[in-house]
C-alpha positions as CSV (number, residue, x, y, z in Angstrom):
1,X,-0.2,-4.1,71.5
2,X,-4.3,-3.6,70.5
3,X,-2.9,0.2,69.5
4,X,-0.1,-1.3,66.9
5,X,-2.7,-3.7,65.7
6,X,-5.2,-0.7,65.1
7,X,-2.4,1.9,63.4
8,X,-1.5,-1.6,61.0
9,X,-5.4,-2.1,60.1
10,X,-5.6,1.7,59.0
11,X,-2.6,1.8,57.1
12,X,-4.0,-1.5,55.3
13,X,-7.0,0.2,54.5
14,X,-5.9,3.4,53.2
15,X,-3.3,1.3,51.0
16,X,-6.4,-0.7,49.6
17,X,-8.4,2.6,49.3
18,X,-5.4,4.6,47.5
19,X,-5.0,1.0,45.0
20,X,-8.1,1.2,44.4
21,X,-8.8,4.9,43.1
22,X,-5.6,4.3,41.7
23,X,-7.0,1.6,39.1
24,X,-10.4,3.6,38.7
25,X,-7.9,6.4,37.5
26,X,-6.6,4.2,35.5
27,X,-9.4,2.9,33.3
28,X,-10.7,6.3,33.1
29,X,-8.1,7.6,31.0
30,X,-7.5,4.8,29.0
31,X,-11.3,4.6,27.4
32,X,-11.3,3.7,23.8
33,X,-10.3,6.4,21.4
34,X,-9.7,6.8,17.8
35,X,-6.6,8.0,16.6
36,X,-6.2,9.5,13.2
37,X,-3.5,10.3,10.8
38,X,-5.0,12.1,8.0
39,X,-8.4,12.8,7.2
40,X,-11.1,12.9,4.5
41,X,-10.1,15.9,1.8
42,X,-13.7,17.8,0.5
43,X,-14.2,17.1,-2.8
44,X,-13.7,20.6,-4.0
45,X,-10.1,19.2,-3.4
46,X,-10.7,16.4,-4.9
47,X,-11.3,18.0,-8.3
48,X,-9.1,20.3,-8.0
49,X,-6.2,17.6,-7.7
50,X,-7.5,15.5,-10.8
51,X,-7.4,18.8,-12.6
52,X,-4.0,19.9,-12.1
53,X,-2.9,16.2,-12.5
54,X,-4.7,16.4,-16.3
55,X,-3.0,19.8,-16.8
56,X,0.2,17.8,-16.7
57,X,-0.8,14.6,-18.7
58,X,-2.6,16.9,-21.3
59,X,0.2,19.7,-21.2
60,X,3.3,17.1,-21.4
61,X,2.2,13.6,-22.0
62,X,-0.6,13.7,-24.6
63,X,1.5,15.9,-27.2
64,X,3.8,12.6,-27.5
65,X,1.1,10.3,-26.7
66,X,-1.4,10.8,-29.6
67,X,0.3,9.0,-32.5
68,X,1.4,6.2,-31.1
69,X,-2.2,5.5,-29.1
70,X,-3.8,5.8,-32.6
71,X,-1.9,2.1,-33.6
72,X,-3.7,0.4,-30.4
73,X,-6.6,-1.5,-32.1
74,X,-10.0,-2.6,-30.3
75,X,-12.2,-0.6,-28.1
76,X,-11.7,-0.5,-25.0
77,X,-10.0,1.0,-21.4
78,X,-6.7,1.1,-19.7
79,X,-5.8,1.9,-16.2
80,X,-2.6,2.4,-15.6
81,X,-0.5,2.8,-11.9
82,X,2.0,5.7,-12.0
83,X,5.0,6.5,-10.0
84,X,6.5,9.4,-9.0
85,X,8.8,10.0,-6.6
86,X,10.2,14.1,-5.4
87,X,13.3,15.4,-7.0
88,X,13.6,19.0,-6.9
89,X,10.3,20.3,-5.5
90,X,8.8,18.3,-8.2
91,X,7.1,14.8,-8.8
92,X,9.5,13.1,-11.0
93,X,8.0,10.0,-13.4
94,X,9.9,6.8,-12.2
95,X,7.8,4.0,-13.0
96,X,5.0,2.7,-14.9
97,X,2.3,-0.8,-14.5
98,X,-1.0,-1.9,-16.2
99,X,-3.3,-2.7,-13.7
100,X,-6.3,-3.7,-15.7
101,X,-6.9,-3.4,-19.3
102,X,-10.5,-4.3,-21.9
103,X,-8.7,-4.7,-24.8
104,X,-7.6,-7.1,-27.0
105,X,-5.2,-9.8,-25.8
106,X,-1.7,-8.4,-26.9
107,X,-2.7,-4.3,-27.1
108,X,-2.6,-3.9,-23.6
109,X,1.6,-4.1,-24.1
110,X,1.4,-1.7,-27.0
111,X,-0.6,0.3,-25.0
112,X,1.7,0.5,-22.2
113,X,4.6,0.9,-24.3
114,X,3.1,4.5,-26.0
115,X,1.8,5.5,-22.6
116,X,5.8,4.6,-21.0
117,X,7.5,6.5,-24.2
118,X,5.1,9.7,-23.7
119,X,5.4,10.0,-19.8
120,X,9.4,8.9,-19.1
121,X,11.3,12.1,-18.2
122,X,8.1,14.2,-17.2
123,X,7.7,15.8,-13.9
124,X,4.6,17.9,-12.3
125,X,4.8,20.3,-9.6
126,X,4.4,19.5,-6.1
127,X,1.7,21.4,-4.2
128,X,2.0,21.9,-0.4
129,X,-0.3,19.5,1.1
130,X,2.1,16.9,0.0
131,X,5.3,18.1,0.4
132,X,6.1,15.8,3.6
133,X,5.7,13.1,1.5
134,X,8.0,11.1,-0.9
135,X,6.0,8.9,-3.3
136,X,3.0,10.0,-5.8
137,X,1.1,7.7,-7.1
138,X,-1.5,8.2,-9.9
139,X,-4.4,5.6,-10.9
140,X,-5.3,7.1,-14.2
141,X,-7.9,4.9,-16.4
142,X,-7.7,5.7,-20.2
143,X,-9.7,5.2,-23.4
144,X,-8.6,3.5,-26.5
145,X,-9.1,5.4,-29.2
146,X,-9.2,8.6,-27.6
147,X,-12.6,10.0,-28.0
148,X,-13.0,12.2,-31.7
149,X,-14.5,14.9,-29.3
150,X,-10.9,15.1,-26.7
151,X,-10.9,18.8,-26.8
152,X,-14.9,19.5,-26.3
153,X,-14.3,16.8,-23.5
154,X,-11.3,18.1,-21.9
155,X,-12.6,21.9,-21.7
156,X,-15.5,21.1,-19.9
157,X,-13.5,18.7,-17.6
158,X,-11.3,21.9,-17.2
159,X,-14.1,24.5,-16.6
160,X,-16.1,21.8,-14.1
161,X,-17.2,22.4,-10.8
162,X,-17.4,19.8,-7.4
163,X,-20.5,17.8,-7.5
164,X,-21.9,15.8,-4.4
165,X,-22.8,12.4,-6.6
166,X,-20.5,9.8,-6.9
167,X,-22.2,8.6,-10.6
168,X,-19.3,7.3,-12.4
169,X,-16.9,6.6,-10.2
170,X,-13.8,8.7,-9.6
171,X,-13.5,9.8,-13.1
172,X,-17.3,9.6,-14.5
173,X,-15.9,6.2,-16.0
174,X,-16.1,4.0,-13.2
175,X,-12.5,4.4,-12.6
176,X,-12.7,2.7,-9.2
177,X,-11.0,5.0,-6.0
178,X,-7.5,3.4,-5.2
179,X,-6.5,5.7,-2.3
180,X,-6.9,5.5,1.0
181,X,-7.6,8.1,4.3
182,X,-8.2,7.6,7.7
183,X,-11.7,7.7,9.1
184,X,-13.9,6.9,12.7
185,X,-13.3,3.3,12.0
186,X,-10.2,2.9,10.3
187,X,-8.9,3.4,6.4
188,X,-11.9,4.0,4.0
189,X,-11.2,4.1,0.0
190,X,-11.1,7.8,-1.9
191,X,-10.3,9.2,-5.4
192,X,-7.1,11.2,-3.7
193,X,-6.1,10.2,-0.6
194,X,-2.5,8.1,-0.2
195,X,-1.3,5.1,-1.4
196,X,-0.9,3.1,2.0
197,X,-3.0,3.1,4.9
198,X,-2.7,0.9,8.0
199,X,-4.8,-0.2,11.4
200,X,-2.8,-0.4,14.7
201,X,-5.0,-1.4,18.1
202,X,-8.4,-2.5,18.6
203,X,-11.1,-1.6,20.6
204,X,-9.2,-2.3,23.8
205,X,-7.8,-0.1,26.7
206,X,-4.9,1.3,23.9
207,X,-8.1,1.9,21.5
208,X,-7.7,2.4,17.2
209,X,-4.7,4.1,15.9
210,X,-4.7,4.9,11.6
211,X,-1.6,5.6,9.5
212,X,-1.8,6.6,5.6
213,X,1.0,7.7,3.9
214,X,2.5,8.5,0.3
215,X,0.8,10.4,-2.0
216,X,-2.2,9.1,-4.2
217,X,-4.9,10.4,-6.8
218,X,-7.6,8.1,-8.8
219,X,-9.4,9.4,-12.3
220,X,-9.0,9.9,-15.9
221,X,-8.2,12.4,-18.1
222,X,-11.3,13.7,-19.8
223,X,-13.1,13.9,-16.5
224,X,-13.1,14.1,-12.9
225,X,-14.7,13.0,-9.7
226,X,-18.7,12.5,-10.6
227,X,-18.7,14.0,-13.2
228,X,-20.4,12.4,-15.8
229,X,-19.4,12.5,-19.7
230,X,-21.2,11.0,-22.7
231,X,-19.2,10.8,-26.5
C-alpha cells in the first residue's frame, strides 16, 4: 500500500513540475511585441511621389484649370481632398471635397467648382508600391491667385532635391501631413503614407498590432516636402 502511495506522490509531482514549465513556456513566447503593417517611406520617396503627383496636376489639370481660377477673388489658400480609385492600371479621379479654405466666404464654392471641372475624367499612372491597393487619396493645398512666378516656381519644385527639414510643412506651405504609417508605437502622421491606419492590442500578452491601408500623398503644387518657396 506505502509503495502505491509513493508511485501516486511522484506522478503528482512530475504533473506539477511539467504544468509548471509548461506556463513558464508559455509567457516566454508571448512577451510583448510590435507588429507592423507598413513602414516609414525615406523622404527621397517622399519627393519623389509629390513630384510625379504635380507632373499630373500640372500636365492635365492646370491647362483647364487656369482660366477659371483667375475669377476666384481674395487672397488666400485651398486644400482640397482628392479621390481616386484604380481602373486600368491607373488612378482614375472619382471624387472631389474642400477641406479647409482662407478665402472669402462664398469663393471657396467657385473654387471648388474650377478645381472639380479641370480634374473630372483625369487619371495618373499607378506606380508599384501601390498596386495592392484600391483607393488614392491626395491632400493638395492650393493658392488663389496662382503665383505670377508659377513656372520659375514649378521648375525648381521639378529640379529639387530631398531635404532633412521639415520647414513648411509637407509642401513648404504648411500644408499639414494627412497620411498615416505604422511605427514602434502605433500610426504616426506623414506627407505620403495611406489614408487609414488602425491600432489592434495593447501592451498585454497579445502585444500592439498596426494596419494602414489605401493610398495617400499630402503637398501642393509649386513645392514639395520642406522645401521652402518665397513669391
Amino acid at each position: 500500500m506505502k509503495r502505491s502511495y509513493l508511485i501516486v506522490a511522484v506522478i503528482f509531482v512530475l504533473t506539477a513540475l511539467m504544468f509548471a514549465y509548461s506556463q513558464t513556456s508559455r509567457r516566454t513566447t508571448r512577451t510583448p511585441q510590435t507588429r507592423v503593417t507598413a513602414q516609414p517611406i525615406t523622404i527621397e520617396a517622399v519627393v519623389s511621389t509629390q513630384q510625379r503627383i504635380n507632373r499630373y496636376f500640372h500636365g492635365d489639370v492646370m491647362s483647364k484649370l487656369t482660366k477659371c481660377w483667375s475669377t476666384v477673388r481674395g487672397k488666400g489658400t485651398i486644400a482640397f481632398k482628392y479621390t481616386y480609385t484604380k481602373t486600368n492600371g491607373r488612378w482614375l479621379f472619382n471624387r472631389l471635397a474642400t477641406e479647409g479654405s482662407t478665402l472669402p466666404k462664398g469663393e471657396d464654392s467657385l473654387a471648388q467648382k474650377c478645381m472639380l471641372n479641370a480634374v473630372g475624367g483625369t487619371s495618373f499612372p499607378i506606380a508599384a508600391p501601390e498596386g495592392t491597393e484600391n483607393t488614392y487619396v491626395l491632400n493638395w493645398t492650393w493658392p488663389v491667385p496662382l503665383p505670377v512666378n508659377g513656372n520659375q516656381l514649378t521648375a525648381a519644385m521639378f529640379a529639387a532635391r530631398p531635404s532633412q527639414t521639415n520647414e513648411g510643412g509637407c509642401d513648404g506651405w504648411g500644408t499639414p501631413a494627412k497620411c498615416y504609417t505604422c511605427g514602434e508605437k502605433g500610426c504616426i502622421k506623414v506627407c505620403v503614407g495611406h489614408q487609414e491606419c488602425t491600432v489592434y492590442g495593447d501592451n498585454s500578452d497579445v502585444g500592439l498590432s498596426c494596419l494602414a491601408k489605401d493610398n495617400c500623398a499630402s503637398g501642393g503644387p509649386f513645392s514639395v516636402s520642406g522645401m521652402a518657396i518665397m513669391y
